[in-house]
C-alpha positions as CSV (number, residue, x, y, z in Angstrom):
1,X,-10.3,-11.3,-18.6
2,X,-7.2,-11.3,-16.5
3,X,-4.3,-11.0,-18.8
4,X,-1.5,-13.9,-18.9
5,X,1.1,-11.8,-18.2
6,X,0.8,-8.2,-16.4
7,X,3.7,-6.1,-16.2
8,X,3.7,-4.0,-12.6
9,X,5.4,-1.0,-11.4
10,X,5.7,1.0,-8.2
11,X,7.3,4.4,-7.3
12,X,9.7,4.6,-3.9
13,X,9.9,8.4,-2.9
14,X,11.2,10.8,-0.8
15,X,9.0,13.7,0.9
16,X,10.7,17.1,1.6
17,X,7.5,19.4,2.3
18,X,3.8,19.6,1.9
19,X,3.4,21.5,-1.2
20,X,1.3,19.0,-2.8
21,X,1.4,19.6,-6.8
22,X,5.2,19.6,-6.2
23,X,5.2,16.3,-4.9
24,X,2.2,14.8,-7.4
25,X,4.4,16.0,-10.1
26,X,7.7,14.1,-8.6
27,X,5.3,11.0,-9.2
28,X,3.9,11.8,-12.3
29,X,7.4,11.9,-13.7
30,X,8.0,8.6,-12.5
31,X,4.4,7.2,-13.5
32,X,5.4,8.7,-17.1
33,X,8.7,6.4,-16.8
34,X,7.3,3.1,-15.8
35,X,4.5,3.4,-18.3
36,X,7.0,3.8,-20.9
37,X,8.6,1.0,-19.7
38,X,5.4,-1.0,-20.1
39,X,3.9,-1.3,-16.9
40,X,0.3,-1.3,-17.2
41,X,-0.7,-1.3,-13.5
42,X,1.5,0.9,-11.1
43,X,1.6,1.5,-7.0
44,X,2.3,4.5,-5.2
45,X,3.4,4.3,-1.6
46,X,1.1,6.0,1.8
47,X,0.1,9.8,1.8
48,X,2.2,10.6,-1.1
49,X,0.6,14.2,-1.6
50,X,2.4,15.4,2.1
51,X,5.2,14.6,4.6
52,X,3.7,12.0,7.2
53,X,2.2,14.1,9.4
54,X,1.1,11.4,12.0
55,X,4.5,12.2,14.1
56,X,2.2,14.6,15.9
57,X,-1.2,15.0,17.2
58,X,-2.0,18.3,15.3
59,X,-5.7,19.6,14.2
60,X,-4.0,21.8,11.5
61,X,-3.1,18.7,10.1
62,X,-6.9,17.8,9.0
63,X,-6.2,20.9,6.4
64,X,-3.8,18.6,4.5
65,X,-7.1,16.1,4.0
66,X,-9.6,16.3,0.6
67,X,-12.5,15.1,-0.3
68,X,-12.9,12.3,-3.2
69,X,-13.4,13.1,-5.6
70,X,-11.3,15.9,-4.9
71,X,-8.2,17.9,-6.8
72,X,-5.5,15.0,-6.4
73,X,-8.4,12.7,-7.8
74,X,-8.7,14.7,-11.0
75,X,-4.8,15.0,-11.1
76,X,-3.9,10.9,-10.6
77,X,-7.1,10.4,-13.1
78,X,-6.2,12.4,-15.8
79,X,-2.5,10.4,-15.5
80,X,-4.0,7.0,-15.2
81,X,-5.9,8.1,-18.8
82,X,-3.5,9.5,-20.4
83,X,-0.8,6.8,-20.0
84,X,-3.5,4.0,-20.4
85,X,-3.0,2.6,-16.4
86,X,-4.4,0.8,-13.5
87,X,-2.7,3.5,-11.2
88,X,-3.0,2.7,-7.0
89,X,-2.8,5.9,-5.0
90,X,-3.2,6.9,-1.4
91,X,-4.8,9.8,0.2
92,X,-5.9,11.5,3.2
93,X,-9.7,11.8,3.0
94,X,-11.7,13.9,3.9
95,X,-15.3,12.6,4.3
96,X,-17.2,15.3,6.3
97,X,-16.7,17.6,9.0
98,X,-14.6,16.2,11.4
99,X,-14.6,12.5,9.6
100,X,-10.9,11.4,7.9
101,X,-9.8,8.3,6.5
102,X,-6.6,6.9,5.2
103,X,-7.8,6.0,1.6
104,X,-6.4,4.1,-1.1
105,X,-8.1,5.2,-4.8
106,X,-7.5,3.2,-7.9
107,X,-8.3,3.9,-11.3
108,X,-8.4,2.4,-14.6
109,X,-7.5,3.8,-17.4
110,X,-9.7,6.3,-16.7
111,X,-10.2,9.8,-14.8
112,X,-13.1,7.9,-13.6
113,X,-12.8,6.3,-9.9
114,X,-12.9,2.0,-10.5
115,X,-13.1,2.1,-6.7
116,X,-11.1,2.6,-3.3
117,X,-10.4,1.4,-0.2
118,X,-10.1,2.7,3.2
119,X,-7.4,1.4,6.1
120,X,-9.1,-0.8,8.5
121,X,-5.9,-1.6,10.7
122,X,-5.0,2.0,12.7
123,X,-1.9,2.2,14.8
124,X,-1.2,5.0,17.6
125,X,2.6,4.5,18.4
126,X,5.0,7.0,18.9
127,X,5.8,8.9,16.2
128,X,2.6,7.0,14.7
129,X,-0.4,8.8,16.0
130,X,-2.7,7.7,13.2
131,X,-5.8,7.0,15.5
132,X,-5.7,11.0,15.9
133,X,-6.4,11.3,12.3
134,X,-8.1,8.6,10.7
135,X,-11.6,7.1,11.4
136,X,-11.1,3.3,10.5
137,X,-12.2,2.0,7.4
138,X,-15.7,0.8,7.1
139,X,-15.8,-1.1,3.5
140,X,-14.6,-4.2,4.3
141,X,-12.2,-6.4,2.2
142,X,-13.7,-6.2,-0.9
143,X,-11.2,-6.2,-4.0
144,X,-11.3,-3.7,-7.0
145,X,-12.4,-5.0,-10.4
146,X,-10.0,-3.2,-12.9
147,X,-8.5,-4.3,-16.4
148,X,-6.1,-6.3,-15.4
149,X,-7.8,-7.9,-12.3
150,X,-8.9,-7.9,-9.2
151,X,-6.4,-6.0,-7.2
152,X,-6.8,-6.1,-3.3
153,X,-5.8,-3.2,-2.0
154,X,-4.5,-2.7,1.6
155,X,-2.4,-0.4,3.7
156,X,0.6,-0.1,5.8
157,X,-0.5,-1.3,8.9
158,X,-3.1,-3.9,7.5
159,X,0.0,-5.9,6.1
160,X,0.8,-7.1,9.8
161,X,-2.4,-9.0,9.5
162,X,-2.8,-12.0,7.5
163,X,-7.0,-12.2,7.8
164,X,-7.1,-8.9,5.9
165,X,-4.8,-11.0,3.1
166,X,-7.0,-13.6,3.2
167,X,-9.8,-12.2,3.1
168,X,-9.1,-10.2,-0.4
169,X,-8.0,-13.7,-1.7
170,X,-10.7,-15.3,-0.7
171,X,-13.3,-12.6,-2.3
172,X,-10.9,-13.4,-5.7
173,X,-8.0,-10.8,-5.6
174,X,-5.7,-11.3,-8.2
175,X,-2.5,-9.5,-6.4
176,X,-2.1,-7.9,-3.2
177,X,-0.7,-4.1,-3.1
178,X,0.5,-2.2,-0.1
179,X,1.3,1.3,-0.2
180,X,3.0,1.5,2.9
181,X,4.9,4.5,5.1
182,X,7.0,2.8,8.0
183,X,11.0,3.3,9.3
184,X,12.9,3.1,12.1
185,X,13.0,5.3,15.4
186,X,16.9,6.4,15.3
187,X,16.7,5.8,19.1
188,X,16.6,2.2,17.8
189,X,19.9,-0.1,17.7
190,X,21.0,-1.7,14.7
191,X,20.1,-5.1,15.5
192,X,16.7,-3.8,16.7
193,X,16.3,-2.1,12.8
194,X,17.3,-5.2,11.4
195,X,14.5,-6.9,13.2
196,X,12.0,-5.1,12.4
197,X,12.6,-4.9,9.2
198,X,12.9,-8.4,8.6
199,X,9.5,-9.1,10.1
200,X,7.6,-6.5,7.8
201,X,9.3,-8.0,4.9
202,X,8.7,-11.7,6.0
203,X,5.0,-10.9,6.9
204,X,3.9,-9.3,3.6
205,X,5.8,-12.5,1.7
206,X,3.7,-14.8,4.1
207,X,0.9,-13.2,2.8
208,X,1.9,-14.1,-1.1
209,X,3.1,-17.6,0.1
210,X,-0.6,-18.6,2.2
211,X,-2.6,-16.9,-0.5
212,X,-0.5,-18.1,-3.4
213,X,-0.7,-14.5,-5.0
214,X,1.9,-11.7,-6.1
215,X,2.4,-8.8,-3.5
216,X,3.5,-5.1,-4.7
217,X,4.7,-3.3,-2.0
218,X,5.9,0.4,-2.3
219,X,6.8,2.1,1.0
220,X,8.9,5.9,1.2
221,X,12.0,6.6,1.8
222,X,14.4,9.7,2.9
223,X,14.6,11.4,6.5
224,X,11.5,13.3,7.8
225,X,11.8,15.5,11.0
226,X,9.8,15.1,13.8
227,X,8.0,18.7,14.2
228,X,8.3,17.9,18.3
229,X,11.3,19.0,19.8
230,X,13.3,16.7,21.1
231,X,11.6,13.5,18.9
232,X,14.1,11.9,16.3
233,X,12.3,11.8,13.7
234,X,11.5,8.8,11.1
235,X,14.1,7.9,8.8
236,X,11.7,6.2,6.2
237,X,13.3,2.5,5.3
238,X,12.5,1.9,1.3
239,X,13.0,-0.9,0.6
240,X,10.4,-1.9,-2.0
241,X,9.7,-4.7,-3.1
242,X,7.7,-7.2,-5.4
243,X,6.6,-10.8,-4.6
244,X,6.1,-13.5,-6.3
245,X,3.2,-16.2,-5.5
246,X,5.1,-18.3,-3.8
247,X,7.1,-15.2,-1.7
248,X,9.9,-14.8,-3.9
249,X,11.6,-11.9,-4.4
250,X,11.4,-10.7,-7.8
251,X,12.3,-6.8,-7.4
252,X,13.4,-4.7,-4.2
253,X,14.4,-1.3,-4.0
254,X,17.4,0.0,-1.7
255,X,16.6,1.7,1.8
256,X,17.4,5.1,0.6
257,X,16.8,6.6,-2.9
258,X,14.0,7.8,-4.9
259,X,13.6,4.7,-7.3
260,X,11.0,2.6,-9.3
261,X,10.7,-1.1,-9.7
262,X,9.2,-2.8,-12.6
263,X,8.1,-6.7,-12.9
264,X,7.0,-8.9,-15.8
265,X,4.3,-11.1,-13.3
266,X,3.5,-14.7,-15.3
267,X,-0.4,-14.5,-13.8
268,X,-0.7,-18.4,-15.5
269,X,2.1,-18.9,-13.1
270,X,-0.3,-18.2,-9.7
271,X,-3.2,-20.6,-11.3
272,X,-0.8,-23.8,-11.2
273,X,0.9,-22.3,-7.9
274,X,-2.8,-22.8,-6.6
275,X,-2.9,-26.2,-8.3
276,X,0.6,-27.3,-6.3
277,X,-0.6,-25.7,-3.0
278,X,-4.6,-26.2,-2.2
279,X,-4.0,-24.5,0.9
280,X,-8.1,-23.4,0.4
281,X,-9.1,-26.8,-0.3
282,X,-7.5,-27.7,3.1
283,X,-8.4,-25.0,4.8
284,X,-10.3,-26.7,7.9
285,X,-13.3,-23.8,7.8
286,X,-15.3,-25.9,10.7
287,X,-13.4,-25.4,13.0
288,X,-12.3,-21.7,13.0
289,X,-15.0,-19.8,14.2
290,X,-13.4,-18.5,17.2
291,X,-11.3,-16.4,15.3
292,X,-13.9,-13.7,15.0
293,X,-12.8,-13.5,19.2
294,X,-11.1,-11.2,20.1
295,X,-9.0,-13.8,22.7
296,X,-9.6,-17.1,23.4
297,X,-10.1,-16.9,27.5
């Protein structure tokens, strides 16, 4: 049974290297915090083991990946267990020889894997050469049963796309989470920054408004060099931040800072939000079949 009230959490970090056990510790620590503070389901942002090696192509970077279930598995497991958590992570899979995904791995109070998810959505930009690295995902949008609900996991780039949303609401999900790993290019302008940032923010709340769900959103923060001369870099934009089923904000992180965020959610509260808004009642399913084109020519 879903509970009436679920109290959530999520970790905003900073990433100075890639020793691994360094940086799972960093988020045990702050796990260990947030489940004192009562939160019984807790979000950890993108690749959170490493620095975001996507700023490159790079075929050393596949020795960063594991297998799952693999040694940050056993580590996140053993923490979701002993601190009695729904704990969301994000990893860099290793499936087979020459086959990576972007995964997402939840578990529930338990070493034990209650499921995962793997990135449909893969972006190659600049400084954002993720179709180098990861295969897309091939298991659909299919939310995780846990303890405390159905949680519909997605990632970073998925959140631009309000079908994936949709889709893990109408299969039942509970709340939406996004681990997430985006900034700004400092070649950018100010105005351009603000931009951008506003329409990652808006989108994800769009999703909580149409769905009539709450969003967890935990993306990194802190500077990270670009390991090709002459690139700037990705200074990592924060900014956290927890939804509300109707797109309020009810928690958000600064831009820069290692931080955590913490929200009582009244789950009750998304039933008669449903009640208020039928927008699935409405939804006119006869006549959207040509959304499966790619373009309508």
């Amino acid at each position: 049974m879903r509970p009436a009230k679920l109290k959530v959490g999520l970790v905003q970090q900073a990433v100075a290297d890639n020793d691994k056990a360094t940086n799972w510790n960093k988020s045990a620590e702050q796990i260990a915090k947030l489940a004192a503070e009562g939160c019984e389901c807790i979000l950890l942002q993108e690749l959170h083991s490493t620095l975001y090696f996507c700023q490159q192509e790079d075929t050393d970077a596949f020795d960063l990946a594991e297998p799952i279930p693999g040694p940050a598995t056993d580590f996140f497991g053993e923490l979701a267990e002993k601190h009695n958590i729904v704990l969301v992570t994000s990893l860099f899979e290793k499936r087979g020889s020459g086959l990576y995904h972007n995964t997402a791995v939840v578990f529930d109070r338990s070493k034990e894997i209650a499921g995962k998810y793997r990135k449909m959505h893969i972006p190659d930009d600049p400084g954002f050469y993720e179709k180098f690295y990861f295969t897309p995902g091939d298991m659909g949008f299919t939310p995780i049963e846990t303890s405390v609900g159905k949680l519909g996991v997605l990632v970073c780039w998925d959140q631009w796309y309000p079908e994936a949303a949709r889709l893990m609401a109408m299969a039942g999900a509970d709340l939406l989470f996004y681990p997430t790993a985006i900034g700004w290019d400092l070649t950018d302008t100010e105005e351009e920054r603000t931009r951008q940032h506003g329409a990652w923010e808006t989108i994800q709340r769009s999703h909580a408004v149409a769905n009539s769900v709450p969003v967890i959103v935990a993306n990194r923060t802190g500077f990270e060099a670009s390991p090709v001369e002459g690139d700037p870099g990705i200074q990592f934009w924060g900014q956290s931040f927890i939804a509300g089923p109707q797109g309020e904000i009810l928690a958000k992180a600064e831009a820069e800072g290692e931080t955590t965020l913490s929200v009582e959610l009244d789950m009750e509260r998304t039933e008669q939000v449903k009640r208020i808004w039928p927008y699935f009642r409405d939804r006119r399913i006869d006549a959207y079949d040509e959304l499966t084109k790619r373009w309508r020519d």
